[in-house]
C-alpha positions in Angstrom: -10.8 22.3 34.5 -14.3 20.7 35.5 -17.3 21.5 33.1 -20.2 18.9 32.3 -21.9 18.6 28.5 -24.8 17.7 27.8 -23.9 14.1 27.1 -21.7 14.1 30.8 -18.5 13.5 28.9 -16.1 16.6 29.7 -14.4 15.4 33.1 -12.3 16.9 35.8 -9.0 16.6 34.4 -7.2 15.6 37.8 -8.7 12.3 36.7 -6.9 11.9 33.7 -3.6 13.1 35.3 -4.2 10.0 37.7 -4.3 7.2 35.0 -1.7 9.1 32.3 1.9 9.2 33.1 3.8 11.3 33.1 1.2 13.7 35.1 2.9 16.3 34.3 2.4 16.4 31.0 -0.9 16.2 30.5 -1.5 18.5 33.4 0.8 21.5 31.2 -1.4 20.5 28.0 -4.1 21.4 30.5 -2.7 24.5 31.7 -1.8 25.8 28.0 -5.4 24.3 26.4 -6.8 27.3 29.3 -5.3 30.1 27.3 -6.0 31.4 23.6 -3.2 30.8 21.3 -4.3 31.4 17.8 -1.7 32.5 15.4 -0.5 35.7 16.1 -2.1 35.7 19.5 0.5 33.6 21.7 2.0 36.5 23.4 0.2 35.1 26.7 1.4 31.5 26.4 4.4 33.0 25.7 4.8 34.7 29.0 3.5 31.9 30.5 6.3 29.8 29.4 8.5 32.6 30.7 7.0 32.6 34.1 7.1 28.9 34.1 11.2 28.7 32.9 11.6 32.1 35.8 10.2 29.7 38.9 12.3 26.8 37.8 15.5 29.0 37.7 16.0 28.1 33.8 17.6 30.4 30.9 14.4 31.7 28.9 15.1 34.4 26.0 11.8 35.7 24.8 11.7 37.5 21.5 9.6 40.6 19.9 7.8 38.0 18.1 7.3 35.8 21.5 8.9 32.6 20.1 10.9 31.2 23.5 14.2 29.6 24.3 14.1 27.8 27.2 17.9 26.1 28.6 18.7 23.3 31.0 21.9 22.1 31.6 22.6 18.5 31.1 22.1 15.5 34.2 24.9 14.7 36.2 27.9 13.1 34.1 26.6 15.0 30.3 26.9 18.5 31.3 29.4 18.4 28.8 27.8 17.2 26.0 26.9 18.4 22.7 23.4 20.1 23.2 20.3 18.5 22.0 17.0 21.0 20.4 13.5 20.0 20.9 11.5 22.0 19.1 7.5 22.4 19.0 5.2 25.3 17.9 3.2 27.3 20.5 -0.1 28.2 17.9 -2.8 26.3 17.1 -5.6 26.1 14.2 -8.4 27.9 15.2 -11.6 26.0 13.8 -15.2 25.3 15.0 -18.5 23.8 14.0 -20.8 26.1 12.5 -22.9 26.2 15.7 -20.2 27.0 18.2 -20.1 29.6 20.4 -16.5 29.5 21.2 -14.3 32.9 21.2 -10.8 31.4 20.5 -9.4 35.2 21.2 -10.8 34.8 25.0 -12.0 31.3 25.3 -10.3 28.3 26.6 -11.2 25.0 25.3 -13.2 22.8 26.7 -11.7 19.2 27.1 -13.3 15.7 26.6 -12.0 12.4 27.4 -13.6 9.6 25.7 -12.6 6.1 24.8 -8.7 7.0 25.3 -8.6 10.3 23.0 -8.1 13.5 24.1 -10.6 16.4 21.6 -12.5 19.6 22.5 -15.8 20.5 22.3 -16.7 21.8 19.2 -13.5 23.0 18.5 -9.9 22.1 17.4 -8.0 20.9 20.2 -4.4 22.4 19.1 -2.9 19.3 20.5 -1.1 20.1 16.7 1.5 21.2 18.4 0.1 21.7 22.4 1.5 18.3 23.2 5.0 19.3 22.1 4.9 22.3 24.6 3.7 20.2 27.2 6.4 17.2 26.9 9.0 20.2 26.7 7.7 21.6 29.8 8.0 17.6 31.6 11.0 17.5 30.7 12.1 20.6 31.8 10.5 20.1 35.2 11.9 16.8 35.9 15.3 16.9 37.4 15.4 12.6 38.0 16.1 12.4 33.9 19.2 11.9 32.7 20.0 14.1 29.8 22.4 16.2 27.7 21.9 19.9 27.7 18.9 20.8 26.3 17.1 24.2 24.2 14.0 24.0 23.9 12.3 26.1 21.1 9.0 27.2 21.2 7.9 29.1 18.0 4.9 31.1 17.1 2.8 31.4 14.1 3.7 28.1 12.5 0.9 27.3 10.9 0.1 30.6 8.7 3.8 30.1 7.0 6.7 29.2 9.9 6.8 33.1 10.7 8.3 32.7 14.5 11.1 29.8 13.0 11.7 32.3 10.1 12.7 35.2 12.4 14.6 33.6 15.4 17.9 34.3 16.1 19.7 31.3 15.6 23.3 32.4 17.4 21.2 32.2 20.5 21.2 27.7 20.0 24.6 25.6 19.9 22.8 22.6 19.1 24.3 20.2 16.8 20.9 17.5 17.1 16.8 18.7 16.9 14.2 16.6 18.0 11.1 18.2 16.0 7.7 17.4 18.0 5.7 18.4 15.0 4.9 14.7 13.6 1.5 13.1 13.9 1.8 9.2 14.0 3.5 7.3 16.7 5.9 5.1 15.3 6.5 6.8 12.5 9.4 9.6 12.3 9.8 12.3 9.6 13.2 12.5 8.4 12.9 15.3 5.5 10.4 17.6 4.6 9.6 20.1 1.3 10.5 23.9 1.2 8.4 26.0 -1.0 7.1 29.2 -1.7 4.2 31.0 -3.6 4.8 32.8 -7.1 2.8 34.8 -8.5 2.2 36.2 -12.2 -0.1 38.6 -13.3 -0.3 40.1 -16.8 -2.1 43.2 -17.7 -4.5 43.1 -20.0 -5.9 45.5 -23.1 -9.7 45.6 -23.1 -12.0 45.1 -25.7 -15.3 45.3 -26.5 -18.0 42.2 -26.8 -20.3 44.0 -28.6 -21.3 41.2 -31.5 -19.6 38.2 -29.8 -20.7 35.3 -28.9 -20.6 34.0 -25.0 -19.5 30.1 -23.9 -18.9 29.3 -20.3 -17.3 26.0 -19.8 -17.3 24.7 -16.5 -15.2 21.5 -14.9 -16.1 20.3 -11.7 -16.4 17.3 -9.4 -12.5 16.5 -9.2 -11.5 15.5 -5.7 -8.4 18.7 -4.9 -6.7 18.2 -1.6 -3.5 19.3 -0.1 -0.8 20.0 -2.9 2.1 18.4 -0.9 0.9 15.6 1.4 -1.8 14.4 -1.7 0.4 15.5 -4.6 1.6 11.9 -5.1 -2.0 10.8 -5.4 -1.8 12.4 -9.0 -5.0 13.7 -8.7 -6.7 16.4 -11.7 -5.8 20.2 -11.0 -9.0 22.0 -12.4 -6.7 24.7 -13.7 -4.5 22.5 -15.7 -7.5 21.0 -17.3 -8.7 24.2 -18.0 -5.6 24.6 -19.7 -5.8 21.9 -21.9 -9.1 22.4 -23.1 -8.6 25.8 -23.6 -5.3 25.1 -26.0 -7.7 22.0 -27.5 -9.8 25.0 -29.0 -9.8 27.2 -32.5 -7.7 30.1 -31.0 -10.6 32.3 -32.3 -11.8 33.4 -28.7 -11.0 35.7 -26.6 -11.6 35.2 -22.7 -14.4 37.3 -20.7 -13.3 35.8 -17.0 -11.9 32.5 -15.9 -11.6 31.3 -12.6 -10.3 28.2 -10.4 -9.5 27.2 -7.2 -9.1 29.1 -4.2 -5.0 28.7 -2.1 -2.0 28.2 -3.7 -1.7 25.1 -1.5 -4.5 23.2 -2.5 -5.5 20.9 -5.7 -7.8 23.1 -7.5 -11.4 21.2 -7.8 -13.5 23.3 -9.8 -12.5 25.9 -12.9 -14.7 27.9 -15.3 -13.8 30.6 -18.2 -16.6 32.5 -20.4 -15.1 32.8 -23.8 -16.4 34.9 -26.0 -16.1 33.8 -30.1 -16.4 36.0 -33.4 -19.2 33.8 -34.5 -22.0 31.5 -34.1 -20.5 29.1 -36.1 -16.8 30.0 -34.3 -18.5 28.6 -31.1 -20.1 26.0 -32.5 -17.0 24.6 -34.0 -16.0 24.8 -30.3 -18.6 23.1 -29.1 -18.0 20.4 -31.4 -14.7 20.1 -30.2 -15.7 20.1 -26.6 -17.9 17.0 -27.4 -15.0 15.2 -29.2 -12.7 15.8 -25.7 -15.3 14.3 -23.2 -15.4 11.4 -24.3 -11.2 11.3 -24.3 -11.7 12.9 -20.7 -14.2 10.6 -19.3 -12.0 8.0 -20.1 -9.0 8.6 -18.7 -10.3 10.2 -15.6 -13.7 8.8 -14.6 -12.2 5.5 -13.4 -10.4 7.8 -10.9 -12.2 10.6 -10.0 -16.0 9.3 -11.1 -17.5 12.7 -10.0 -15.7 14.7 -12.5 -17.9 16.6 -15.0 -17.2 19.0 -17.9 -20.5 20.6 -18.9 -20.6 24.0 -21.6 -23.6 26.4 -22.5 -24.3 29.2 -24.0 -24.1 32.4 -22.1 -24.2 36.5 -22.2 -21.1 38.5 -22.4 -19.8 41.3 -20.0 -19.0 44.5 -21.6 -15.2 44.0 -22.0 -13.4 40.9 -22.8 -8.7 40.4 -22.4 -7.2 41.2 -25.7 -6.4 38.0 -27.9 -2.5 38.3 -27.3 -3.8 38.1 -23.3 -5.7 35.3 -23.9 -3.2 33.1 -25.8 -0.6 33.9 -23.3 -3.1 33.0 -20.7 -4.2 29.3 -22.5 -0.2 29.0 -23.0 0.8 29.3 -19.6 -1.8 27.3 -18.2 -1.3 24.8 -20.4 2.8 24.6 -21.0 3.5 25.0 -16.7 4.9 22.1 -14.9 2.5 20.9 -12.7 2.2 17.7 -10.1 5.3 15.5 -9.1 8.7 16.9 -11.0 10.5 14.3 -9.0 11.0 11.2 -6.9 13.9 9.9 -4.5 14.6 6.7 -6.1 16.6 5.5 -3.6 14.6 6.0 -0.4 11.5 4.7 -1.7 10.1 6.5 -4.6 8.9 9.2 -1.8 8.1 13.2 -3.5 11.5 15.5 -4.1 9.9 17.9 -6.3 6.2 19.3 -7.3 4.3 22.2 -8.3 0.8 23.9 -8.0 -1.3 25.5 -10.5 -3.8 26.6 -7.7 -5.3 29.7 -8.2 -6.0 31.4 -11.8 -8.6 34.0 -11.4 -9.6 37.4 -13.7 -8.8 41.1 -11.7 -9.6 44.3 -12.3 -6.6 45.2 -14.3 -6.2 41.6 -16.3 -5.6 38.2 -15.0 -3.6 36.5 -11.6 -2.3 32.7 -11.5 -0.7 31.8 -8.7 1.6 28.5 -7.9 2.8 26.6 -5.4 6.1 24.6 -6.0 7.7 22.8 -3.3 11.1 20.4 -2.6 13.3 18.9 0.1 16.4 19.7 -2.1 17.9 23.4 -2.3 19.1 23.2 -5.9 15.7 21.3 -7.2 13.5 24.3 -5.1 15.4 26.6 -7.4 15.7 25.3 -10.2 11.8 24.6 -10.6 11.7 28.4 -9.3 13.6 29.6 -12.4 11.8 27.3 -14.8 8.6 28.5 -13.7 10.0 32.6 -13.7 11.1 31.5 -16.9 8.2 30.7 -18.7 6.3 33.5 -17.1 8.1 36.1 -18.6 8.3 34.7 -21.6 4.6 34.8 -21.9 4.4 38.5 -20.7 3.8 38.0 -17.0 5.4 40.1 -14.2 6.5 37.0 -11.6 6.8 37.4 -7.4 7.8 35.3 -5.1 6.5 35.3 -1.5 7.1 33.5 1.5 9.9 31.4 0.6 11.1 29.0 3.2 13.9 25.9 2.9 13.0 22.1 2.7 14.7 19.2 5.0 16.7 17.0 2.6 17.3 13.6 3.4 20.7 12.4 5.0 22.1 9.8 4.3 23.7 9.3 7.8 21.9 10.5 11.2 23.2 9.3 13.9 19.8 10.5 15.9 17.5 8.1 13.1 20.0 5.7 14.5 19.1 6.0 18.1 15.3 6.3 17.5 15.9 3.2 15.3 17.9 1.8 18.5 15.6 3.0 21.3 12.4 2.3 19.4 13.4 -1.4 19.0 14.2 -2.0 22.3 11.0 -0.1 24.1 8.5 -1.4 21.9 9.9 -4.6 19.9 9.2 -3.5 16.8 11.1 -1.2 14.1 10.4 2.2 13.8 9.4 3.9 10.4 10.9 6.9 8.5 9.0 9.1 6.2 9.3 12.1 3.8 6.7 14.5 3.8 5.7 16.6 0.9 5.1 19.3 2.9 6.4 22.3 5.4 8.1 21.5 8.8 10.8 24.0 10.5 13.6 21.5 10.8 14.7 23.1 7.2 14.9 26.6 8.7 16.6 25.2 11.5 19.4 23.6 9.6 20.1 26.7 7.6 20.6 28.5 11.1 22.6 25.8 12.5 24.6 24.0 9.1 25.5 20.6 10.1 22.3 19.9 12.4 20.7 16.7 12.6 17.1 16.4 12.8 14.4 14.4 13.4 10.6 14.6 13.5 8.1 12.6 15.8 5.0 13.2 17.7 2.5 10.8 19.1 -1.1 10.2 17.3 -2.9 13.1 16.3 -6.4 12.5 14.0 -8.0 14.9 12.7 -5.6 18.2 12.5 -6.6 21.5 11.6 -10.6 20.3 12.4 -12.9 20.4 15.0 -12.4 16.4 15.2 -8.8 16.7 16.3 -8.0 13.9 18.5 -5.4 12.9 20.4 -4.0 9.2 21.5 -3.4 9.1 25.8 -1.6 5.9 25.3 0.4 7.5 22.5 1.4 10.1 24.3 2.6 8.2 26.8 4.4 5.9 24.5 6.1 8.9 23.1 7.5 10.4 26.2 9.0 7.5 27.1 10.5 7.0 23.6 12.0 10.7 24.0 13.1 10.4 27.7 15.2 6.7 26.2 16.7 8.9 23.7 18.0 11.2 25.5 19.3 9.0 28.2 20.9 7.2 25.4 22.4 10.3 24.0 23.6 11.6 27.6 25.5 7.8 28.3 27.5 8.4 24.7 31.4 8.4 25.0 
């Protein structure tokens, strides 16, 4: 691939091949950056893959969903030992800037090399999880390593809910370890990860009239959101819990014209707003004076955090209908009653997330009113029981509660003999311990382990900044560090009596 930008930095990448070992690596990261492979659209890196396993006489299944199983018996002296999964995703994010012309259904991306990272012109660079497929694809083409057996998995649609994990036929692996290539900083391993799905409750409403009411929008905004696993620790304000509380805060005399906040399931909600609607003027100023008594409380307590945050209230007109009262204080309840933020903590590993949940979206329809939630854990039994305790108080309150896209979480194990090899390998290669981390958030070695009971698992991946922007970067000299971290593994895992 040789293109020039305006500022001279996109090179030939024969170049970087010849300073970054192993060539062949970056040379397949090359080869897949060249072909689109959005979600949903990796049918032709799939086949490539295919082609690529055919020529080097390999076992390849290829499913109706293309996710790909590629098999390689184990280097002379292992061929009999236990089978080892590495595992990466073939999809990418697909975002751009606002001015570029990229078509990421026909386009391939354009590379740059500067300073020793690895990006793309305008665009996300999908080494999230390209770099995975490409040290796969080394190591499959590189018949000098010594290695157990190996399956490598290469799913599809990853990042819009683990789809291609979700549906693979796991009789087709006899692993007993995985080596997930879905991490994102070198030296640092992930060792369990949350499940989660999205519930849903909606509650019909009976309409009323406005006619002789009196309209008050209140509006909260300013709070920071973010991601509702990886920043759920940082115990930031969800929007629609506040909402919640200054709703319940109020005379009940109101009824509720609209109310809205936050956007996915899966993020922090940062802004919320509900026009209420009171029998009175002097109902809604007796709200009003209420409102002013609670910012002062709220400023307090959250202005030293989140200095941006604002609660602001006016007067404004009514739509024609407004929810029934009995909507509207199962509405406040719910919002305000749900368990929200961290539910619990691993005390014994560090304090690290078991257990949250996610008021992110509460939002008016056509029919009555939607909130949806987003709880998440490593452990089976705590996934469930915050599952019940949320379809609990739902229908209590009158809701109808769904459940979609449920997937399993990674617990923590309290012995893994391949943590112990990283721990072992790490050490020795780079004189240094290597870390282990939970993540509050969604990785397929969960899905994997309820295919495959027993499995041990791992996550790591070299340097990635950036993911899921047009700023991804990725580190050369990380990746570099990483294959040879794997490639020690391995060999380690091969030599075992």
């Amino acid at each position: 691939m040789i293109s020039k930008s305006k500022k001279g930095m996109f090179v030939c990448m024969s170049e970087l091949i010849r300073d970054r070992q192993p060539a062949s690596m970056f040379r397949y990261f090359e080869q897949i950056s060249a072909i689109p492979r959005g979600s949903g659209n990796e049918k032709a890196v799939s086949d490539y893959l295919c082609r690529f396993a055919q020529k080097k006489g390999l076992d390849c299944y290829q499913d109706a969903l293309y996710n790909v199983i590629i098999k390689k018996p184990g280097s002379a002296g292992a061929k009999s030992q236990p089978a080892v999964m590495l595992q990466g995703h073939l999809d990418m994010v697909c975002e751009k800037n606002g001015d570029c012309p990229h078509d990421f259904e026909h386009d391939g991306l354009q590379l740059i090399v500067k300073d020793g990272f690895l990006s793309a012109e305008g665009t996300t660079l999908g080494g999230d999880n390209g770099i995975a497929v490409a040290l796969m694809m080394a190591l499959l083409d590189d018949d000098t390593l010594v290695h157990p057996p190996l399956e490598c998995v290469f799913t599809v649609q990853e990042e819009v809910g683990l789809i291609g994990a979700v549906s693979l036929d796991g009789s087709l692996l006899s692993a007993e370890t995985m080596i997930n290539l879905d991490s994102e900083e070198e030296g640092i391993a992930t060792v369990s990860c949350a499940g989660g799905l999205r519930m849903q409750f909606d509650r019909q409403a009976k309409w009323q009239s406005s006619t002789g009411k009196r309209g008050l929008l209140i509006k909260i905004s300013g709070l920071p959101g973010g991601h509702s696993g990886i920043d759920i620790d940082k115990e930031r304000t969800n929007a629609n819990k506040l909402m919640g509380r200054v709703l319940a805060s109020l005379p009940e005399s109101f009824d509720i014209a609209y109310i809205k906040g936050g956007n996915k399931d899966n993020a922090i909600p940062r802004e919320a707003e509900a026009l209420l609607a009171f029998d009175s003027e002097d109902a809604k100023k007796q709200a009003e004076h209420v409102l002013d008594s609670m910012l002062v409380d709220l400023n307090a307590e959250i202005c030293p955090a989140e200095p941006a945050f604002a609660l602001k209230w006016e007067t404004a007109l009514l739509p024609a209908r407004l929810m029934d009262r009995d909507t509207t204080v199962a509405l406040v309840q719910l919002l305000y009653l749900s368990p929200n933020g961290v539910l619990s903590r691993n005390r014994k590993q560090g304090g690290f997330v078991v257990t949250s949940s996610n008021l992110g979206v509460v939002r008016t329809t056509e029919s009555g009113v939607q909130a949806v939630f987003s709880p998440r854990s490593s452990s089976a039994s705590l996934q469930a029981e915050i599952k019940q305790r949320l379809s609990s108080l739902g229908k209590l309150l009158g809701f109808t509660v769904s459940c979609h896209g449920e997937y399993p979480g990674w617990n923590y194990a309290e012995h893994s003999p391949i943590r112990d090899c990283f721990m072992r390998s790490y050490q020795t290669l780079f004189g240094k311990d290597m870390k282990f981390e939970a993540i509050h958030a969604g990785l397929e070695c969960g899905l994997f382990q309820a295919k495959l009971p027993g499995l041990d698992a791992i996550a790591i991946g070299p340097t990635i900044l950036g993911c899921h922007t047009p700023q991804e970067r990725l580190d050369l000299a990380s990746c570099e560090r990483t294959w040879r971290l794997v490639v020690d593994v391995l060999q380690r895992m091969a030599e075992e009596s």
